[in-house]
C-alpha atoms as one frame of an Amber mdcrd trajectory, in Angstrom:
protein
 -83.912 -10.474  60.278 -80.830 -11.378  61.746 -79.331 -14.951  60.798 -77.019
 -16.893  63.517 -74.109 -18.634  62.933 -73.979 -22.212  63.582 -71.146 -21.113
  66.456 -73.167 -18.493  67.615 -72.265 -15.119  66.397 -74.286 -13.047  63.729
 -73.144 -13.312  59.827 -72.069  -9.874  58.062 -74.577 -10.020  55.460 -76.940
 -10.246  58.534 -75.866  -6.976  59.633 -75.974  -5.299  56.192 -79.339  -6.276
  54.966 -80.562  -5.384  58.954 -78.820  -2.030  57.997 -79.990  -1.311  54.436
 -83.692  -1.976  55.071 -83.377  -0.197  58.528 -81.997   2.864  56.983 -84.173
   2.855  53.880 -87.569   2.299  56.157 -86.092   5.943  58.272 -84.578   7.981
  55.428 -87.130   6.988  52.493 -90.510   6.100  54.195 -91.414   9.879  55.237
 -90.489  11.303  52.095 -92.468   8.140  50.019 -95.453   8.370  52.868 -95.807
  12.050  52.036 -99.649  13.451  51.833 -98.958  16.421  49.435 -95.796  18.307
  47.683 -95.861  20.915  50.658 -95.290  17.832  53.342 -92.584  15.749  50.948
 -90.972  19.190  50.366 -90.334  19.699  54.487 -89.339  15.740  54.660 -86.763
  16.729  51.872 -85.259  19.388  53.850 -85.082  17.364  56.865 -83.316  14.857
  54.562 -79.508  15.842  55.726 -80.763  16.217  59.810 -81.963  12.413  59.263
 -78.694  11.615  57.722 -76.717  12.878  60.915 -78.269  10.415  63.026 -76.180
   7.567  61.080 -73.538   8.723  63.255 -75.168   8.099  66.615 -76.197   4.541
  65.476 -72.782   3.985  64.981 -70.973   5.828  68.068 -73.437   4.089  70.245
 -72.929   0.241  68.814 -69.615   0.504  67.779 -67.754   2.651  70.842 -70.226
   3.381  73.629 -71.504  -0.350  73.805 -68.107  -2.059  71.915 -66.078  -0.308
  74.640 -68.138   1.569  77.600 -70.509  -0.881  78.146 -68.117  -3.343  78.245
 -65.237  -2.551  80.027 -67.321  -0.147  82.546 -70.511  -1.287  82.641 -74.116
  -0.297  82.194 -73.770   2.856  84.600 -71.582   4.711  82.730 -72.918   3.415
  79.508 -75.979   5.219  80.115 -74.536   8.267  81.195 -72.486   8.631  77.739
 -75.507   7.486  75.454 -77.693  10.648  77.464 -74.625  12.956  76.284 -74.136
  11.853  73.167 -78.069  12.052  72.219 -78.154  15.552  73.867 -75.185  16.288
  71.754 -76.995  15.648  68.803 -80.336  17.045  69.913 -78.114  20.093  69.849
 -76.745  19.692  66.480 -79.873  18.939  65.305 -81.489  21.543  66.801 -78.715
  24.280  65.166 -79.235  22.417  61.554 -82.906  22.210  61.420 -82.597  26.115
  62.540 -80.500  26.469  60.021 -81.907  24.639  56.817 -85.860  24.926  57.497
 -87.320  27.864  56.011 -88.600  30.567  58.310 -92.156  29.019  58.445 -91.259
  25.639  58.592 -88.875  26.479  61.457 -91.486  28.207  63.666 -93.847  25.398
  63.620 -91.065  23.017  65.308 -91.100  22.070  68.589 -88.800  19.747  71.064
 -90.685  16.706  70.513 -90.435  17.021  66.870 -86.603  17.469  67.019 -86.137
  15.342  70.338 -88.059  11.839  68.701 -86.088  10.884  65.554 -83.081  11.243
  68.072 -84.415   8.945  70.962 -85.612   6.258  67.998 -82.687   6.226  66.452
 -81.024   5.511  69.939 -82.996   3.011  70.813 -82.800   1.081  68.460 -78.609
   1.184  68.141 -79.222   0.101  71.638 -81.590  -2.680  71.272 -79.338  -3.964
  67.782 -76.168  -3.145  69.511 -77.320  -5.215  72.841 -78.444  -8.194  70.885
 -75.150  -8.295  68.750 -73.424  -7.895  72.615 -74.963 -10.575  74.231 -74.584
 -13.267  70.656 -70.972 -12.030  71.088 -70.712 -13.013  74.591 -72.344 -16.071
  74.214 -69.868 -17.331  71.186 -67.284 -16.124  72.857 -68.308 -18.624  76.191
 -68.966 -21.974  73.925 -65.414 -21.329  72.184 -63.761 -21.136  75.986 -66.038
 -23.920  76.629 -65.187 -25.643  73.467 -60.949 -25.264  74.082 -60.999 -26.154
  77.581 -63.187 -29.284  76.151 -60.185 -29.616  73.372 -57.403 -29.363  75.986
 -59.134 -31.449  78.159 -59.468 -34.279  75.138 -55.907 -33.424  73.949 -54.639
 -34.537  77.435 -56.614 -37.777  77.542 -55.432 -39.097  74.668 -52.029 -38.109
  75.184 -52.821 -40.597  78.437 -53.878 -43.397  76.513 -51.213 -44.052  74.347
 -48.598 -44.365  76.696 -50.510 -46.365  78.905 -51.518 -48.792  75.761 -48.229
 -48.476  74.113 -46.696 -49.513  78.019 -48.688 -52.750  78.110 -48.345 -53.518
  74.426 -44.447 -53.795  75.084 -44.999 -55.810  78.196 -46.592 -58.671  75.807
 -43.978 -58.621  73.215 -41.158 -59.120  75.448 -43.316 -61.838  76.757 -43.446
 -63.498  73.327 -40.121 -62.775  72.152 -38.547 -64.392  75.539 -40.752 -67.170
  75.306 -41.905 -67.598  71.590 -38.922 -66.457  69.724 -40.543 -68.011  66.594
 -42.885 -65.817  66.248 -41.269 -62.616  66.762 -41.752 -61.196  62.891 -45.793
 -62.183  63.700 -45.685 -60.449  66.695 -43.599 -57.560  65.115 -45.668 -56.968
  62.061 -48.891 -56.815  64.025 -47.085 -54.468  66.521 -45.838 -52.240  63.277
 -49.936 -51.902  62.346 -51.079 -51.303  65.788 -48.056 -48.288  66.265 -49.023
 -47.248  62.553 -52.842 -46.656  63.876 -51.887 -44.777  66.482 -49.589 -42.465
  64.720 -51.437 -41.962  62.077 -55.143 -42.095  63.014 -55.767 -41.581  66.733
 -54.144 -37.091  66.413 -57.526 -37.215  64.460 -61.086 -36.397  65.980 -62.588
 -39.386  64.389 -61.649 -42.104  62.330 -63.741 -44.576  60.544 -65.263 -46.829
  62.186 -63.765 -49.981  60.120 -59.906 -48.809  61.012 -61.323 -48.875  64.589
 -62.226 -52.249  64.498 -58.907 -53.101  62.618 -57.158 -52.427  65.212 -59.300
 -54.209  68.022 -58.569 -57.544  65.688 -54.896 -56.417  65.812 -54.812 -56.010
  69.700 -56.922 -59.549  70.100 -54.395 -61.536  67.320 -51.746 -60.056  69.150
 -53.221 -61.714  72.360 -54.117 -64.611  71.232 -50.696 -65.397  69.916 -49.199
 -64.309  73.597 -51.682 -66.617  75.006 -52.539 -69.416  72.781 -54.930 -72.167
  74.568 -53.959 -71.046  77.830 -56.797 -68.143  77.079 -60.128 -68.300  75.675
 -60.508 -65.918  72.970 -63.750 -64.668  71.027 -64.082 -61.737  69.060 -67.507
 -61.654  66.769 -68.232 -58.476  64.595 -71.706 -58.353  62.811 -73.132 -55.450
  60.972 -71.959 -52.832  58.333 -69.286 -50.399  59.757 -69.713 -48.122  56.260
 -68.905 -44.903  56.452 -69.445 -44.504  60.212 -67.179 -42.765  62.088 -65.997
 -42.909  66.103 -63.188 -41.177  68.115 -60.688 -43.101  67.944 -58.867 -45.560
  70.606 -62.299 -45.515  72.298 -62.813 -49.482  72.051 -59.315 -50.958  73.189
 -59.583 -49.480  76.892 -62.800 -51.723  77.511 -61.221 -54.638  75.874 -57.741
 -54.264  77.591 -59.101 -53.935  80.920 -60.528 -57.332  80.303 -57.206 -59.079
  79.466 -55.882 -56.923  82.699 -57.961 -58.227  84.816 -59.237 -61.339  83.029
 -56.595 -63.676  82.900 -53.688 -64.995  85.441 -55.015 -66.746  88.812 -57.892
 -67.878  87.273 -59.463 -70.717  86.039 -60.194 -71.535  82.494 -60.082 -67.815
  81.480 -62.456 -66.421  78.737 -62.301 -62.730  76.914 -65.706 -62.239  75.079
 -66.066 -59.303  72.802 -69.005 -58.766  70.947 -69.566 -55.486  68.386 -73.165
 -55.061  66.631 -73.538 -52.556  63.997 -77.014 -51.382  62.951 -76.478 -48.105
  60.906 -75.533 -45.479  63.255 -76.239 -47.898  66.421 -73.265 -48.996  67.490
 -72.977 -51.884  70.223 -70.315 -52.925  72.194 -70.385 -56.130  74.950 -67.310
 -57.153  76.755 -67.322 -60.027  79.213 -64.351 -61.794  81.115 -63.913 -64.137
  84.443 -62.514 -62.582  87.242 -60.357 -63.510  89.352 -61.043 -64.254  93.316
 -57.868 -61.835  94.513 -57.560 -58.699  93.971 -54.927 -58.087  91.179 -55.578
 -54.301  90.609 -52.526 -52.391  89.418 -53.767 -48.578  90.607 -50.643 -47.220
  89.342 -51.567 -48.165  86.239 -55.306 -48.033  85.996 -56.560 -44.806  83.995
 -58.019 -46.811  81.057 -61.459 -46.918  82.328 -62.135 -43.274  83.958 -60.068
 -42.123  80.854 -62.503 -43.692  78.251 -65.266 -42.428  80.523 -64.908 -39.319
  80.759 -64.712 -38.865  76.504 -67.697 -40.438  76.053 -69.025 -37.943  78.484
 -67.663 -34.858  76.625 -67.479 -36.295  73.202 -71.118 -38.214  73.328 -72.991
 -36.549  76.302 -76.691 -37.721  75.042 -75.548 -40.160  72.676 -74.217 -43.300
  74.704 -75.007 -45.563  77.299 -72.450 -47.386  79.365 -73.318 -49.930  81.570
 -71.081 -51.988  83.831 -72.084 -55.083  85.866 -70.072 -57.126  88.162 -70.357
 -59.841  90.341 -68.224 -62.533  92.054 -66.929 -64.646  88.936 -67.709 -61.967
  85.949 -67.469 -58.743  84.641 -69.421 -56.886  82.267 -69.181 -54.319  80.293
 -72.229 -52.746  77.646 -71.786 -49.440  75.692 -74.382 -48.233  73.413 -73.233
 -45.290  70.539 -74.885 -43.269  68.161 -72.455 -42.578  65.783 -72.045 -40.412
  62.557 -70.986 -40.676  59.148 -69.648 -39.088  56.250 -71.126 -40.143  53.132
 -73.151 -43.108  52.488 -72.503 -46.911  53.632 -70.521 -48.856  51.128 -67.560
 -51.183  53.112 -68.629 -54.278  55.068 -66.991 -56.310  57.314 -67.551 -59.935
  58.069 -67.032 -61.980  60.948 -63.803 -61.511  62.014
């Protein structure tokens, strides 16, 4: 009877159809289930004492357990709802007294007064428990869900500076040593800074602008290193419509070029994306080098890209990393989504 949001709370029409078909089963079904006139005449009468129990539904869901319960707790909870239902066995008592006909009022008893009251509180009490504890739980997944946003919000806001910090260590590279290709090297710079103010404040981008700006980051490279670097970057499949958080490739492939090249001899960078609908596949592979070049003051790409795909893709990746003396490996496996169906692909880049 009662529909659940998607977030985790109850919708309003919910509540009124639970209340209209509720309130028409108590008011209408004695009157409609009468035997004879004599019996539907007495349920008529009691008509108005059934009516005065709408207020202790709502006293008990919307200020004993809105407020009571949950500021004091189930002690004192219970203690109010046992007033408030003997306050109402009371005025229930005087009215039925009061509106029964002589006849009809000596044949009452407590049980027949004291039972419409204790149904009607138990079941505010069951429906205003239930709507309690959906509350409670929406209200944990959106803490959970902001301190997941903040914690997002603050790794990105790591990334670019850290990216943006080695980007401009290879263009003053290239313009000190390869003045002649300073526009190249400026124009590719102007699309990479474009994709990162533009795209990456977004949850997810497509995954084709994604991959436009790996190629951007690898020509970039390329022209920094020309032959002294081997360079391969193959891209097969259809990106479509599929969509990834964005600036979650480059970390994998600039930790490669970090730690790839320099001291080491005849230098590769291998990156290889597969794209098979939703299955997204990712292999980076690079020499290392025999002495340890780590920069640690600089080295939050890879726990950084981590810990994303942890919150952002928790049963939807695999990430595997394997190392030995000469290489280094990475392998990540996504399962991504899209919008609407397939319809740009991308060839061999």
């Amino acid at each position: 009877m009662l529909n659940l949001k998607g977030q985790g709370g109850i919708t309003t029409l919910s509540k009124v159809l639970f209340h209209v078909v509720f309130w028409s089963a108590f008011l209408g079904l004695p009157i409609l289930s009468a035997g004879d006139e004599r019996f539907r005449h007495y349920q008529m009468q009691l008509l108005p004492i059934s009516i005065l129990l709408v207020p202790l539904f709502f006293i008990n869901t919307q200020v004993l357990i809105n407020r009571i319960l949950k500021k004091n707790g189930y002690g004192l909870y219970v203690l109010s709802l046992t007033l408030l239902a003997g306050l109402f066995f009371f005025l229930s008592y005087f009215g039925r007294k009061i509106i029964l006909e002589p006849r009809m009022w000596e044949r009452q008893n407590i049980w027949f007064i004291l039972f419409p009251i204790l149904f009607v509180a138990a079941v505010s009490t069951g429906y205003g428990l239930i709507i309690y504890l959906i509350e409670q739980e929406k209200d944990r997944r959106q803490e959970h869900e902001e301190r997941m946003k903040s914690e997002l919000s603050f790794l990105r806001s790591q990334i670019s500076p850290h990216f943006i910090f080695n980007i401009l260590n290879s263009i003053v590279y290239l313009i000190r040593s390869k003045s002649d290709m300073a526009e190249q090297v400026t124009i590719k710079l102007s699309e990479i800074m474009r994709y990162m103010l533009y795209y990456t404040p977004s949850d997810q981008v497509l995954l084709s602008q994604e991959l436009e700006y790996v190629d951007n980051y690898i020509e970039l490279q390329k022209i920094r290193f020309e032959e002294d670097v081997k360079i391969d970057l193959a891209i097969h499949g259809n990106p479509g419509q599929q969509r990834i958080e964005p600036m979650l490739i480059i970390p994998f492939i600039e930790n490669a070029f970090k730690h790839g090249v320099g001291l080491i001899m005849d230098p590769f960078i291998d990156v290889r994306i597969d794209i098979d609908g939703s299955s997204f596949y990712l292999t980076v592979r690079n020499k290392k080098s025999t002495i340890d070049t780590k920069d640690k003051a600089s080295g939050i790409g890879l726990p950084n890209v981590r810990r994303r795909l942890e919150l952002l893709y928790p049963d939807k990746h695999t990430l595997k990393v394997e190392e030995d003396d000469r290489y280094f490996q990475i392998m990540l496996n996504l399962e991504l989504s899209s919008s609407v169906e397939p319809t740009l692909a991308i060839a061999h880049v």
